[in-house]
Every structure is written in structure tokens, then in C-alpha cells.
C-alpha positions in Angstrom: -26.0 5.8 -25.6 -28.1 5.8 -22.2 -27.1 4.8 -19.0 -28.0 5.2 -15.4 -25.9 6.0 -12.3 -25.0 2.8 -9.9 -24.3 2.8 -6.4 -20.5 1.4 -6.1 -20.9 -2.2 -4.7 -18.6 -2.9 -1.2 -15.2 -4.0 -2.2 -14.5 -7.4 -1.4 -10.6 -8.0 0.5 -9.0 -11.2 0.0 -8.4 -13.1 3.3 -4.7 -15.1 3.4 -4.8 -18.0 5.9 -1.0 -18.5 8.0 0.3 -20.8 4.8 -1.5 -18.4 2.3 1.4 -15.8 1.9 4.0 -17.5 3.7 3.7 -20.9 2.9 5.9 -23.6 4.6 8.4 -21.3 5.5 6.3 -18.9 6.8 4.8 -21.4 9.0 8.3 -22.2 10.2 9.8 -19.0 11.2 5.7 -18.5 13.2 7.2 -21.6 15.7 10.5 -19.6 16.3 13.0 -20.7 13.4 12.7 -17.2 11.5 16.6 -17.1 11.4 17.0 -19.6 10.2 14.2 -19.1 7.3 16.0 -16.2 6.6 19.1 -17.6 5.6 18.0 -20.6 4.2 15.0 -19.4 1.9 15.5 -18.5 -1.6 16.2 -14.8 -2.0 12.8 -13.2 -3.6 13.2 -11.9 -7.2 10.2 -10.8 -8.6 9.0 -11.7 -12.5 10.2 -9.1 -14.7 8.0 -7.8 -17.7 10.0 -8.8 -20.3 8.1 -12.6 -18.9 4.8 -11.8 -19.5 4.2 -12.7 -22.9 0.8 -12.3 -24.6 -1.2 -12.8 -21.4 -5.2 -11.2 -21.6 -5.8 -12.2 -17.8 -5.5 -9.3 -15.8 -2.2 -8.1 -14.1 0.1 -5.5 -12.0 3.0 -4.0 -13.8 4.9 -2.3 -11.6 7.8 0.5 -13.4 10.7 0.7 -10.8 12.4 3.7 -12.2 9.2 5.6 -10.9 9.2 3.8 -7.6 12.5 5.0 -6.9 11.7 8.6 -8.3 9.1 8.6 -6.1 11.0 7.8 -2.6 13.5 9.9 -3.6 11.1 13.2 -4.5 9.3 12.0 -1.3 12.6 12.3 0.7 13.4 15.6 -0.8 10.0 17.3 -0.1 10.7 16.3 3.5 14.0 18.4 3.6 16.4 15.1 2.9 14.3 13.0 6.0 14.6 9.1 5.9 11.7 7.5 4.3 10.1 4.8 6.2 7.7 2.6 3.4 4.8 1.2 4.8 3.8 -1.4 2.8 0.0 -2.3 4.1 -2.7 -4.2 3.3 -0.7 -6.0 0.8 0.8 -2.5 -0.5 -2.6 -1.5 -1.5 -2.5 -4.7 -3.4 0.3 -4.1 -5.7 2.6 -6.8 -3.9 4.3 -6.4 -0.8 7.5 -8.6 -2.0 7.4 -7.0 -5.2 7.8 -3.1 -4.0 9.6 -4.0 -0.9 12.2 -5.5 -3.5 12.0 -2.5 -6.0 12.3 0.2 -3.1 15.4 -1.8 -0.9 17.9 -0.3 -3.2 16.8 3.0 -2.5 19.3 5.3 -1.1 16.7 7.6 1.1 14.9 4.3 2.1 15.4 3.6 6.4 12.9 0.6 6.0 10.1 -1.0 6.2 6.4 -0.8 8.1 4.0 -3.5 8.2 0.8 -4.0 10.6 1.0 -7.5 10.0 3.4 -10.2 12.1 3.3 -12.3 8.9 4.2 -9.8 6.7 7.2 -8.9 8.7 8.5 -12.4 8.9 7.8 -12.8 5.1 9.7 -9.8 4.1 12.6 -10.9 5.8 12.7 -14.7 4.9 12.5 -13.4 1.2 16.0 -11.3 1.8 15.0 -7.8 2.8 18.2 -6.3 4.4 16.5 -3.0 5.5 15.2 -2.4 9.1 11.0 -4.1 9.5 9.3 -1.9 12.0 5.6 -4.1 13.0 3.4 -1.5 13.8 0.7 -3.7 15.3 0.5 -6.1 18.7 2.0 -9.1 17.9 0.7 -12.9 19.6 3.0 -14.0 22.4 3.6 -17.0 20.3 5.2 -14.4 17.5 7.6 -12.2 19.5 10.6 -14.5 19.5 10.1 -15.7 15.9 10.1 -11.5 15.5 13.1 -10.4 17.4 14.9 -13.6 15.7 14.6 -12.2 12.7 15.3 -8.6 13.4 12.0 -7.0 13.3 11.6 -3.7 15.5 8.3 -4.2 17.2 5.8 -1.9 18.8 5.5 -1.3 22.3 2.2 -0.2 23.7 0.2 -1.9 25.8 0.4 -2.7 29.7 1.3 -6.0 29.3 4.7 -4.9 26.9 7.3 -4.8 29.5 6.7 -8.3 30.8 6.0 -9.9 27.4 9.0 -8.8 25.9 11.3 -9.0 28.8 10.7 -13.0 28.1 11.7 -12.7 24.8 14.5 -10.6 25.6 15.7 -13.7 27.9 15.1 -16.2 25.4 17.5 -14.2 23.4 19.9 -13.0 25.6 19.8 -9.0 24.7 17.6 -6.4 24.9 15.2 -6.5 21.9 14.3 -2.9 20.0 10.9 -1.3 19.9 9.4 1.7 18.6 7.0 3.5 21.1 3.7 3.9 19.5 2.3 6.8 21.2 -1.9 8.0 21.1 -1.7 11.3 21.0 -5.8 11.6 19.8 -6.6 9.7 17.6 -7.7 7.1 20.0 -7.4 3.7 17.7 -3.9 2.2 18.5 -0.8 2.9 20.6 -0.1 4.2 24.3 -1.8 6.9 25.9 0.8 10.3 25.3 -0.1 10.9 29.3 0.1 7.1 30.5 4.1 6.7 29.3 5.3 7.2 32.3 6.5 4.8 34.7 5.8 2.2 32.4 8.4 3.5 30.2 10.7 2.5 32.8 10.0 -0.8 33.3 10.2 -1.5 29.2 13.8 0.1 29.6 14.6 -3.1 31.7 14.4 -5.5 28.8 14.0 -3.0 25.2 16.2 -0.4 23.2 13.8 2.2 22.6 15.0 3.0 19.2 12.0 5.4 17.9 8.8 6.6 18.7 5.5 6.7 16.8 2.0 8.2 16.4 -0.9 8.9 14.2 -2.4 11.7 13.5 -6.4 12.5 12.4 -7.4 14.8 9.4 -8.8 17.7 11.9 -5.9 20.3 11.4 -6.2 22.2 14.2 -6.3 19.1 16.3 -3.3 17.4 14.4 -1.3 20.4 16.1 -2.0 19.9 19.5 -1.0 16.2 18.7 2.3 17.1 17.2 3.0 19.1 20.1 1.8 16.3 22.8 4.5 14.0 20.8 7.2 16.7 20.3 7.5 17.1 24.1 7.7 13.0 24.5 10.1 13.0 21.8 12.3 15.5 23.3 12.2 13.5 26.5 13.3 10.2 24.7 16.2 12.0 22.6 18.2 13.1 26.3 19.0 9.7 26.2 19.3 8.4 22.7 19.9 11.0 20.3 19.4 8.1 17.7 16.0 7.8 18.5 13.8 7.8 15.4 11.2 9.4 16.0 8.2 9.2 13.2 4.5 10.8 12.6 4.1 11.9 9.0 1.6 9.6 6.5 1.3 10.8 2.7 -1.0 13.8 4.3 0.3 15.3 6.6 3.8 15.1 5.1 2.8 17.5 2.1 0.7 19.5 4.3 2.4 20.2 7.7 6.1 20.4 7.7 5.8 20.4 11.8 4.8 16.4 11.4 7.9 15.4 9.7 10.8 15.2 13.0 13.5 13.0 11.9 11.6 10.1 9.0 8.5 10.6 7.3 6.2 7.1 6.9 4.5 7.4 3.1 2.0 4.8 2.0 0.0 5.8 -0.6 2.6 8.3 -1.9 5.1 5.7 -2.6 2.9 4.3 -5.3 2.7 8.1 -7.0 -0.9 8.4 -5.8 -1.3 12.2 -3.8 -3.7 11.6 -0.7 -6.4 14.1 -2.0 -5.0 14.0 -5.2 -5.8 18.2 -5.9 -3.5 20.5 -8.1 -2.5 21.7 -4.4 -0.3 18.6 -3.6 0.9 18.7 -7.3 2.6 21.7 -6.2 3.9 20.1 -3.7 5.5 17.2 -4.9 6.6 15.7 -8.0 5.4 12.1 -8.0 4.1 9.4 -10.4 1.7 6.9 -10.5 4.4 3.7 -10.8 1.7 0.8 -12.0 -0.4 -0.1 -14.1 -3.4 -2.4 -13.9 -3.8 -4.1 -17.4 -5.7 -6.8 -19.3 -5.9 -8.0 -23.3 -9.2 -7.9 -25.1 -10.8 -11.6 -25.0 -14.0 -10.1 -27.1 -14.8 -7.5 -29.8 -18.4 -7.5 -31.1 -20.2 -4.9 -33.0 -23.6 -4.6 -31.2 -27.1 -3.0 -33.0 -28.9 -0.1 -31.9 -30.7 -1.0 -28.8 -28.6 -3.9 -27.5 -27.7 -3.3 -23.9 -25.0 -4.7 -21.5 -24.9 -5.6 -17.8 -27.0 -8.1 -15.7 -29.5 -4.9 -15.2 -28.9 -3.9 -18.6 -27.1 -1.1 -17.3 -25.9 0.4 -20.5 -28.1 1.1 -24.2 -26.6 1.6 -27.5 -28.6 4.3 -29.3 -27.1 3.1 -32.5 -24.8 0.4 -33.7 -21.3 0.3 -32.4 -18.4 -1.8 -31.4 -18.3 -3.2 -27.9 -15.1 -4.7 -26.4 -14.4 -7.3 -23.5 -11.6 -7.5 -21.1 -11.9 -9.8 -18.3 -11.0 -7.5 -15.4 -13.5 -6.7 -12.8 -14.7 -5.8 -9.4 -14.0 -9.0 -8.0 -10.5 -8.2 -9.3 -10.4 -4.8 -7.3 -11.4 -2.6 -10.2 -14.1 -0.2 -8.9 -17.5 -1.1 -10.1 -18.2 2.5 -10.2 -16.1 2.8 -13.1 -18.9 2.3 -15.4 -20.5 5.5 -14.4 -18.0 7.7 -16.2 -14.5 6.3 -16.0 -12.2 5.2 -19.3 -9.9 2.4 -19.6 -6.6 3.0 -22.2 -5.2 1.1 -25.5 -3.2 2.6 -28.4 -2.9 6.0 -26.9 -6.7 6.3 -27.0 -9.4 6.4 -24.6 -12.7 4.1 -24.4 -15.3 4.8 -21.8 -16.1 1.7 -19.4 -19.4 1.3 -19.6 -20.1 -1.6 -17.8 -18.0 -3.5 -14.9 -18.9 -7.0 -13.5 -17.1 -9.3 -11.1 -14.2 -10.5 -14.1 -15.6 -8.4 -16.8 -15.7 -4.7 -18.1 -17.0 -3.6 -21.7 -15.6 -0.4 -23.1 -17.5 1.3 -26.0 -14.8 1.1 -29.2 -17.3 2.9 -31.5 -18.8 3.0 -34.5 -14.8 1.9 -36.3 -13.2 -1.2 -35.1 -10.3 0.2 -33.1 -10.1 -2.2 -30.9 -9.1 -6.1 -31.5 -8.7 -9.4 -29.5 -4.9 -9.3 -27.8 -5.0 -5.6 -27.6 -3.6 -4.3 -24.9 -5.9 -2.5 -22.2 -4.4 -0.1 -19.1 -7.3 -0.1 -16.6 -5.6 2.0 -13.5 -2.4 3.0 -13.6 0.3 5.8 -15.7 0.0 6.5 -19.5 -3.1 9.2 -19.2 -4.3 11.3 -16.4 -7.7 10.0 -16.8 -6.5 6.3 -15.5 -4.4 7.6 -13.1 -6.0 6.8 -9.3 -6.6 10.9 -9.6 -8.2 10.6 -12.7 -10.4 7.8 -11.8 -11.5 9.5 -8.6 -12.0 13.1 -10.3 -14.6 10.7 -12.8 -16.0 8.9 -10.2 -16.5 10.4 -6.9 -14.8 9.1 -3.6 -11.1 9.2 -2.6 -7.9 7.8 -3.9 -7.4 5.1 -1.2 -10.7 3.8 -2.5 -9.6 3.3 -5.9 -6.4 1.1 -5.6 -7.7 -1.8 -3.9 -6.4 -4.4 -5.8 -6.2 -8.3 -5.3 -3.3 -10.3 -4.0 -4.6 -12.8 -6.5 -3.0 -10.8 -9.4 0.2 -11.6 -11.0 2.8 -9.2 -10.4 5.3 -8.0 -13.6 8.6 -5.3 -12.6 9.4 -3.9 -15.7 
């Protein structure tokens, strides 16, 4: 068999217009009713496995015994510290309702952090009990419909105190906030050496209840950070002891115990992926990939010797041998780089991928018929290390964020 490397194509991210993901109700608690949404909507329960039938389309099964394993190995690498889930970007794509849901009853849990107003509002009209922290500006339209429904927001920008002091009069209390502090990284958040008198002014109308920041991937740097937030931090807890303060992602959590103050904020950890996914961070914590991306074979044909497969006939069969289909593709967040050495998983064996379309992917069974239609096919997920997002990026170059990218579009199954 021949075949020749491919650049991996741009990944394409779905776009969810205001009814998109909330729908009617969303729409609703945008203008201001979010309390009301919240008590009135139908609590979310997500579709349990045991629903799925004998579906071939492709689709997200998500194992919540690991999820909570996860959180709770997450909490325990970071000395017992509350873990703060954020759930971005549609939590990588693996459903935002669907882990929030899985990860509420977890006993380490604090909350939940979104960057979207949307997604907030959604989580909450859907029945999450846990504290929402938006870690993004928010419309002036938004902040009532927010505070209504009990989501922390961030304060940063010059504009905060007077914008929120509005919606603290509309509601008739002080509204909490979360400082989001730059301490270098220069992308969102308040200047560390611009807090102050502002900070005073906020006080007027906000419970400063926590305080954020990011940090970059230059270690050396990161320290001078930590230290520039320690010394706000220390400043904010004279008068709140309470005061949550927050800095660790998945990296810097495993690496630098000085980032983890009193909650650590996991993303891509949560899901069992390790941020550089090296036998270092194995060492370090004991997580595991908790989904699986999966698909049935809709076509088994055995193929001569010099048929090839692709649009750019991409892949040659040197002799005769069984190809398979399973109609999963880059457009469906798979990476298209996958057919330059990756494997997909059925029956406790694996099949290269050796070529990946938009809703397609052909592995090579063989010369023996191994394969059939309706088999079961795990794409990305647990069951081997080489479909793990680790596995797939030790195959295939790039980084673990890359590789679960996955589309909103995809049914969601909690076994």
C-alpha cells in the first residue's frame, strides 16, 4: 500500500445563531426573564446510551463514571482545591448540557465557566444548581438577564462599575463578580497595575467574590505573573477571606503547584485528555479519556490491487484487500490528518484510516473480511491508547487541543 503525506485542512467551527442553542427560551431569558426560564423550563436530562440503538451515523458517547473520576483525581492532584469546569467552545464539542449535567453531582465540583453569555443562561435554564462564572464581557442588554439568573460575571473593563451599578439597581442588591486580572498575557481582563481606584468604585455596586487570570506557556514569565496576582490576591482576601481566587488551566495545574491558590479551572483535563499529553503528566495525574467518538460501517468492499481511494487518490492498494466505510469525517470534526497514520477501533482490533473526507473515512480491513456493515467503529475516544486524543496526536503531529474539535451537530449518548 502507497500513500502520500497531506497537509491537515483548517478545521471548520460551527456558528450557533441566538435561537441556535437556546431556542425560545433562550431568547426569553436574553430580554430579562432568565428567572423565570429557569424555573419554568424543563430540567435537562441528557439521552442515555442504552437509547441509541443500531445507529451508523456518527456520535458522542460520553462514560460518566470517568468524568467524575476525572474531577475527582483532578481535585486531588491539586491538594483537595475546588474544581472550577470550564466548559468552552461547546466543551470542546462534546456537549456543554451533557457534561455540565454529568459533572454537577460531583462532590469536588465549585461550578461552572463559560466565555459565552448564552451559554451561561442556557446552563442555568436547563437546571444547573452550581455557581456559572462568565468569563467574558457581556452586552449591556445581557447583564440583568445574567445577574437574574445568578451568573457571577466578570469585571474588567473601565466601563464595569457604571454598567453594573445599573444592574445592581434594577435588582435591588449588589451583584457578584469575579476580577479578571492581566497579569501578561495581554488578551483579556484588567491591567494587574490599573486595579486601583477603580476597584473602589466597583465596590459601590458588586461583591467581589473571586479573582482571575491567565497565564502564558513561557515558565519563567508565568512566575512573575503568579506573583503580580498573589500580591492582588492577598489585597482582596483582608476583606473577604471567601474570596475565590483562581489561575490554574490543565497546564499549569500539573506543572506549577504555585498557580493553584484556592480552585484550579481544568478544561481539557476534565475530558481525561493531558495538555501535552507526555509520560510526564501521566505521572502526574491519573485521568481518562471519558468519550468516545463512534460510527457503524455503512460499506465493506474488497478492492483489487491498484484501486485507490480519495478525491486525489490519496491512498493505492498494492494488492487486493478489504476496504471499509464509515461516514464520519472532517466536516464532522475528525482530523483530516488522520489518514496520514492514525487507526480507528472495532472488535478489539485496529484498522489504519487511510483516507478521511468531509463525512467519510475508509480503514483498510485486510486481506480477511473482519469488518462488516453495522459494526461498530471508535474513531477518538477510550478503549486503546492509539485512539486516545494522545494517541492520535503521538500519530499525527500537532497538539491535543487540536484533535478534539468536534461538532455540536453530533448526537450526544451518557452511558
Amino acid at each position: 500500500m502507497t500513500r502520500q503525506k497531506r497537509s491537515i485542512r483548517p478545521s471548520r467551527r460551527t456558528v450557533l445563531g441566538a435561537g441556535g442553542l437556546l431556542g425560545a427560551r433562550g431568547l426569553a431569558a436574553s430580554t430579562g426573564a432568565a428567572r423565570e426560564v429557569a424555573r419554568d423550563a424543563a430540567v435537562f436530562e441528557p439521552t442515555s446510551v442504552d437509547q441509541l440503538g443500531k445507529r451508523l451515523d456518527p456520535w458522542i458517547e460520553l462514560d460518566r463514571s470517568r468524568y467524575l473520576a476525572n474531577c475527582r483525581a483532578i481535585s486531588e492532584c491539586a491538594g483537595g482545591r475546588p474544581v472550577i469546569a470550564v466548559l468552552k467552545n461547546d466543551a470542546y464539542g462534546l456537549g456543554l448540557q451533557e457534561v455540565a449535567w454529568i459533572l454537577e453531582d460531583a462532590p469536588e465540583l465549585w461550578g461552572f465557566a463559560v466565555v459565552r453569555a448564552e451559554d451561561a443562561l442556557a446552563l442555568r435554564a436547563a437546571g444547573r444548581r452550581k455557581p456559572i462564572l462568565l468569563m467574558a464581557r457581556h452586552g449591556d442588554e445581557e447583564g440583568e438577564a445574567l445577574a437574574r439568573a445568578d451568573v457571577t460575571l466578570s469585571a474588567f473593563a473601565d466601563d464595569d462599575p457604571e454598567r453594573f451599578a445599573r444592574v445592581a439597581g434594577a435588582l435591588g442588591h449588589p451583584i457578584a463578580v469575579h476580577l479578571y486580572v492581566d497579569t501578561g498575557l495581554g488578551r483579556m481582563g484588567r491591567r494587574f497595575d490599573r486595579i486601583s481606584p477603580w476597584i473602589e468604585k466597583l465596590r459601590e455596586s458588586c461583591s467581589i467574590d473571586g479573582a482571575m487570570t491567565m497565564l502564558t506557556s513561557d515558565e519563567e514569565f508565568t512566575r512573575e505573573q503568579v506573583a503580580r496576582f498573589s500580591k492582588l490576591g492577598t489585597q482582596l482576601r483582608r476583606g473577604n477571606e471567601k474570596c475565590l481566587l483562581h489561575v490554574a488551566s490543565s497546564y499549569p495545574l500539573l506543572h506549577d503547584p504555585s498557580s493553584r491558590f484556592s480552585a484550579v479551572r481544568p478544561g481539557i483535563l476534565l475530558h481525561g485528555s493531558r495538555p501535552s499529553g507526555g509520560e510526564e503528566e501521566r505521572a502526574l495525574i491519573d485521568v481518562e479519556v471519558a468519550f468516545r467518538l463512534r460510527a457503524g460501517v455503512v460499506r465493506i468492499e474488497r478492492l483489487p490491487a491498484g484501486s485507490t481511494l480519495g478525491f486525489s487518490r490519496f491512498f493505492t492498494l498494492e494488492e487486493p484487500a478489504w476496504v471499509a466505510t464509515v461516514p464520519t469525517g472532517w466536516g464532522d470534526g475528525y482530523p483530516s490528518a488522520a489518514e496520514n497514520g492514525a487507526v480507528a477501533l472495532s472488535g478489539g482490533r485496529r484498522y489504519p484510516v487511510v483516507n478521511v473526507n468531509s463525512n467519510h473515512a475508509n480503514l483498510l480491513v485486510g486481506s480477511e473480511k473482519t469488518l462488516d456493515l453495522g459494526d461498530l467503529v471508535t474513531l477518538m475516544g477510550f478503549g486503546d491508547p492509539a485512539v486516545t486524543p494522545e494517541g492520535l496526536t503521538e500519530s499525527l503531529g500537532g497538539n491535543n487541543y487540536r484533535q478534539i474539535d468536534l461538532k455540536g451537530y453530533l448526537p450526544r449518548y451518557v452511558a
